[in-house]
C-alpha positions in Angstrom: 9.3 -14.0 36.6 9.8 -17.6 35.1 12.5 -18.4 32.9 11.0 -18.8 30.0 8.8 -15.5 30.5 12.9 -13.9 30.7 13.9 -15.6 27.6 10.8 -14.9 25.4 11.1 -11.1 26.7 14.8 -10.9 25.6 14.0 -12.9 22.6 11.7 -10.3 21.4 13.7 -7.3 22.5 16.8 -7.9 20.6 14.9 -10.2 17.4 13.1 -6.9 17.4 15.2 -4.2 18.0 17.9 -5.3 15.6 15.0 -5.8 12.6 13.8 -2.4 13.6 17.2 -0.4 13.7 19.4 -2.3 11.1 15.8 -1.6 8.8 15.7 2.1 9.9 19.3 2.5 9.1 19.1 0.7 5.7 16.4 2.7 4.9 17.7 6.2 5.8 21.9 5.4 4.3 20.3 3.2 1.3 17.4 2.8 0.0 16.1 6.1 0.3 18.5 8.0 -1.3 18.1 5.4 -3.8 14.7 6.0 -4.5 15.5 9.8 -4.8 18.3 9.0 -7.4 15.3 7.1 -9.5 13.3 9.7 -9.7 9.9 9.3 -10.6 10.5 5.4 -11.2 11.4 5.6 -7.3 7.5 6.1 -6.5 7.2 2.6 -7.9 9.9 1.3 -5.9 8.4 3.2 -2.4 4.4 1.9 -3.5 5.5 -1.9 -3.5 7.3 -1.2 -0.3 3.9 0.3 0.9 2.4 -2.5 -0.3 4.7 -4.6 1.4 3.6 -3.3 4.1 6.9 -1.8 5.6 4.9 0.8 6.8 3.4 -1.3 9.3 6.1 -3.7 10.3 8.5 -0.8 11.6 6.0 0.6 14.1 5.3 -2.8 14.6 8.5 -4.2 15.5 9.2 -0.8 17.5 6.0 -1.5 19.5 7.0 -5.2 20.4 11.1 -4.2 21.2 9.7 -1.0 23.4 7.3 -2.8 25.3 9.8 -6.5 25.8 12.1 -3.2 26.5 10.0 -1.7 29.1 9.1 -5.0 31.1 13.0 -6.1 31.0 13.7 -2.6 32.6 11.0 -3.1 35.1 12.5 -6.4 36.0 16.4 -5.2 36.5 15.1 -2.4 38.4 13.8 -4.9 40.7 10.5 -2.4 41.4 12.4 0.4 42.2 13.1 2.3 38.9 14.7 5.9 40.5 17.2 3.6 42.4 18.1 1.6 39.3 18.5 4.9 37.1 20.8 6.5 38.7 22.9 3.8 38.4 25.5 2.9 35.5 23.8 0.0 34.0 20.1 1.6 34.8 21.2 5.2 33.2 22.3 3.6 30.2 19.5 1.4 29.7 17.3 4.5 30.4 19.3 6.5 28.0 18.9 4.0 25.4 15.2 3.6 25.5 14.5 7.3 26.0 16.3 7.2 22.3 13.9 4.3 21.4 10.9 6.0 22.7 11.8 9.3 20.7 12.7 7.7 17.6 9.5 5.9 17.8 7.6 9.0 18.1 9.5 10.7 15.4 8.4 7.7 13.2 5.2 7.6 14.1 4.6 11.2 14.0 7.1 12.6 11.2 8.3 9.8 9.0 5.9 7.1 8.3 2.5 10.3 7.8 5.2 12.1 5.5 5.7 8.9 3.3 2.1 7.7 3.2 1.5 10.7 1.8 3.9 11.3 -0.6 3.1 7.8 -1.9 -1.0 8.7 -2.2 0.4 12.1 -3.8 2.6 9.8 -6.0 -0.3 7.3 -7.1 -2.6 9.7 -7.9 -0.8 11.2 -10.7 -1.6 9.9 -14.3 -1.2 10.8 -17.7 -4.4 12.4 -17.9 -3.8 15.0 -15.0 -3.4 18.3 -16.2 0.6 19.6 -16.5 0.2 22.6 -13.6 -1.6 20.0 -11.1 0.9 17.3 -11.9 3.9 19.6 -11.0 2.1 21.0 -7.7 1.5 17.1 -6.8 5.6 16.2 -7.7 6.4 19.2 -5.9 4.7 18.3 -3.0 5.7 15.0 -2.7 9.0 15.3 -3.4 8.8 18.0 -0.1 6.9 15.2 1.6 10.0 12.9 1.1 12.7 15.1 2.0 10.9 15.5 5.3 10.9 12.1 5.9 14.5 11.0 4.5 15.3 13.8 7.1 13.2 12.0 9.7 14.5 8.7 8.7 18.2 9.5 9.6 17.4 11.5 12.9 15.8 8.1 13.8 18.5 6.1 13.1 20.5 7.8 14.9 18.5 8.1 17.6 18.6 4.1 17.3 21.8 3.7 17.1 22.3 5.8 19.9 19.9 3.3 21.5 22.0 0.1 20.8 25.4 1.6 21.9 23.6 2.5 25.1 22.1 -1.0 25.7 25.5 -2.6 24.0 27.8 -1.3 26.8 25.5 -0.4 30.1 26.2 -3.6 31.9 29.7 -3.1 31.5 29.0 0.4 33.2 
């Protein structure tokens, strides 16, 4: 593998992975408790964010750090991967991104649905909605954001998790 083939993989694994877990934590300790604490005005606050798009630079960072991730544990392994596992430095590594991959599919599966739709939910209530539909649709969403503020923290700490991992396993 070339040099700069190395540098641009490790570039994008640690650029990456540090926007995708200091956001994920953020999110989970801060802002979303936050929003909650607003109460209704924190649907505003969570539509701009959609808007934003934050909902498609997570997965998208976590997509780019996962994969750099992948190929640089390919690489170390030197093409032998059960070898390199059962090492220190390979076990941590693989610890770490096994925490990656399933805080990834938490995201993707749990989190980022729940909050799509609690801001659709969210969006589509107006003056004009009759009282009984209103409160099933705030009901709903606020069950809809519970889920994924509960979400959000089990994936930050499965990313954090991830980071001590990758922090300390070449010292291992």
């Amino acid at each position: 593998m070339s040099p700069i083939l190395l540098l641009l993989l490790r570039l994008v694994h640690v650029v990456g992975g540090a926007l995708w877990v200091g956001m994920a934590v953020y999110t989970a300790v801060f802002l979303v408790p936050s929003i909650e604490e607003a109460g209704p005005d924190g649907g505003k606050v969570m539509a701009a964010l959609q808007r934003r798009g934050i909902l498609t630079v997570l997965p998208a960072l976590a997509v780019a750090t996962l994969l750099s991730g992948v190929w640089l544990y390919w690489r170390a392994a030197g093409g032998q991967p059960g070898a390199f596992g059962r090492s220190g430095p390979g076990l941590a590594f693989g610890v770490g991104g096994v925490a990656s991959l399933a805080a990834y599919a938490i995201g993707i599966l749990v989190l980022r649905p729940s909050m799509m739709r609690a801001g659709s939910l969210m969006a589509g209530i107006g003056p004009a909605l009759p009282e009984a539909e209103r409160a099933a649709r705030l009901g709903e969403a606020r069950r809809l954001r519970a889920r994924g503020a509960s979400a959000g923290r089990l994936v930050a700490g499965l990313l954090l998790l991830a980071v001590g991992a990758m922090a300390v396993a070449r010292y291992l």
